[in-house]
N, C-alpha and C positions, 0 to 999 in steps of 0.2 A: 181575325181571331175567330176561332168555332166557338160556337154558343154551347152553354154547357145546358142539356136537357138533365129532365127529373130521370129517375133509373124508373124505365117502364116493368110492370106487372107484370111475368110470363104468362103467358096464356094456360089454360089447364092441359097439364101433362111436362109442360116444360121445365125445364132445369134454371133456376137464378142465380146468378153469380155476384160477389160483394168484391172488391177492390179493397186489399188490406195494402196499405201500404203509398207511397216510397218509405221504407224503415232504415236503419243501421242493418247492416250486415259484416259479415267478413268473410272472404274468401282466401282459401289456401289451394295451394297445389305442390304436389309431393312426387317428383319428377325421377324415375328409377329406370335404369335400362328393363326392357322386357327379355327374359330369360325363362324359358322352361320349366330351368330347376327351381325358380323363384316363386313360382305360381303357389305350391301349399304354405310357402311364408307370408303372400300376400294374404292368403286366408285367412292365414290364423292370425294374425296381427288386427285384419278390418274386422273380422266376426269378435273377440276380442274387446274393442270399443263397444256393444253391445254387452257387457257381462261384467256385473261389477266384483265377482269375486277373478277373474282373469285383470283386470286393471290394480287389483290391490298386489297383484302376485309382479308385477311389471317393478323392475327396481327402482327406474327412478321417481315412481310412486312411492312405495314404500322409504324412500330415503325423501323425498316431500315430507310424507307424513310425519315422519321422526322427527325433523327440522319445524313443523311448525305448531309439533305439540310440544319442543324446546322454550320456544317463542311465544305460545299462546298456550297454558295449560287448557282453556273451555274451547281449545278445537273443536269445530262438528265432521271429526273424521268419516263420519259415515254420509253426511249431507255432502261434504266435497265431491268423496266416490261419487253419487246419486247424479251430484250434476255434470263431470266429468263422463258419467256412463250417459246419461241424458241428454248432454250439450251438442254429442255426435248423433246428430239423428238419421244420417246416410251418407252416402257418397257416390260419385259417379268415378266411373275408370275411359278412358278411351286411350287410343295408343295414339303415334306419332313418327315419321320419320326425318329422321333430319341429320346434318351434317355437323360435327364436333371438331376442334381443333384441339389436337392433346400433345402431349409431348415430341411425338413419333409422325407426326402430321394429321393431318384433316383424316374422321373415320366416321362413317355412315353407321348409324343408331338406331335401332329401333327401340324407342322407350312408350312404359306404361306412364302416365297421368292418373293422379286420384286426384278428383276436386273434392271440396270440401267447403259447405257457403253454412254459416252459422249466423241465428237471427234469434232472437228472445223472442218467445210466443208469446207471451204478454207482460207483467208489470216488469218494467226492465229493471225499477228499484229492489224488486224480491233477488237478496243474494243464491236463494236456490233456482232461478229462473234466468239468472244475469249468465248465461251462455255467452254472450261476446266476452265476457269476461275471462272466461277459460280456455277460449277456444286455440288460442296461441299455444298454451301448456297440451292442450289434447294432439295436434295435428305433429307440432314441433315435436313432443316430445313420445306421446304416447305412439308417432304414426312412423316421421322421419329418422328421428335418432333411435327409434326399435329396430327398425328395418337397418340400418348404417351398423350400431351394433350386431343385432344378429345375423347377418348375413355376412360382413367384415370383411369382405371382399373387394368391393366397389370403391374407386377412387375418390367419388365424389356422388353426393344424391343430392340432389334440388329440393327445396322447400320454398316454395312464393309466396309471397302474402300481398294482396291485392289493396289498396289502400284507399277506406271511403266508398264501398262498393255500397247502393241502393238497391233494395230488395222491394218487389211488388208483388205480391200475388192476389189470382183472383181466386177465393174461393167459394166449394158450393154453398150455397146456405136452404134450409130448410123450407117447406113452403107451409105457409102458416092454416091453420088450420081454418075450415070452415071456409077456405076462399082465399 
């Protein structure tokens, strides 16, 4: 078994790193053939999750909301949006090629990938912070069933959700002053 040492002092000039983590996480992925015409829907749907007056305009927001100010008259409709716009804090695309079995037989794909890894930046008990909490409604709804709706073409889109994923990161942290 390796000895765990103390975390040594960078030398003057260099960069220190802090170990956050293993956390809770969640990972999603959101599995769409890649098509041309597809590319400014992909836009406007991922730029979108940054913009919280574009996510109030999303219907099956808007039909959330009506539903749970039915249920809860002191909804924080505006605190939901906040973390809903907040909870997506980026995403990654790569593509893929692979082989499908569809009706008609086996058909060669080329599909886009959006990941999608959602983690609480800090107190996980703060309901405006509890990002794993939403993250199922943001990707599920706001990501895959937008794209399935608006685009209404496509037989089938993929949505994964990875179960139990552990999050680590190193991040930089400042060098203290004076030394």
């Amino acid at each position: 078994m390796p000895s765990r040492r103390p975390p040594r002092k960078p030398a003057q000039g260099q960069v220190a790193y802090t170990l956050e983590g293993p956390k809770p996480a969640r990972m999603y992925e959101v599995i769409l053939p890649k098509k041309l015409g597809y590319f400014g829907k992909f836009e406007e749907v991922l730029e979108d999750l940054f913009s919280e007056q574009a996510i109030r305009e999303i219907p099956f927001v808007r039909d959330a909301i009506a539903d749970r100010h039915r249920h809860d008259p002191a909804f924080d409709e505006d605190g939901w949006i906040k973390t809903l716009c907040q909870a997506s804090r980026g995403y990654s695309i790569y593509e893929m090629d692979g082989r499908y079995l569809s009706s008609t037989g086996p058909i060669d794909e080329r599909v886009l990938v959006i990941r999608f890894i959602f983690h609480n930046p800090s107190d996980h008990t703060d309901p405006a912070t509890d990002f794993l909490a939403v993250s199922l409604e943001v990707v599920n709804h706001l990501v895959a069933h937008r794209f399935a709706h608006e685009l209404g073409v496509e037989e089938e889109i993929w949505f994964v959700e990875y179960h139990m994923p552990q999050l680590s990161i190193w991040r930089k942290t400042r060098e203290e002053q004076g030394g």
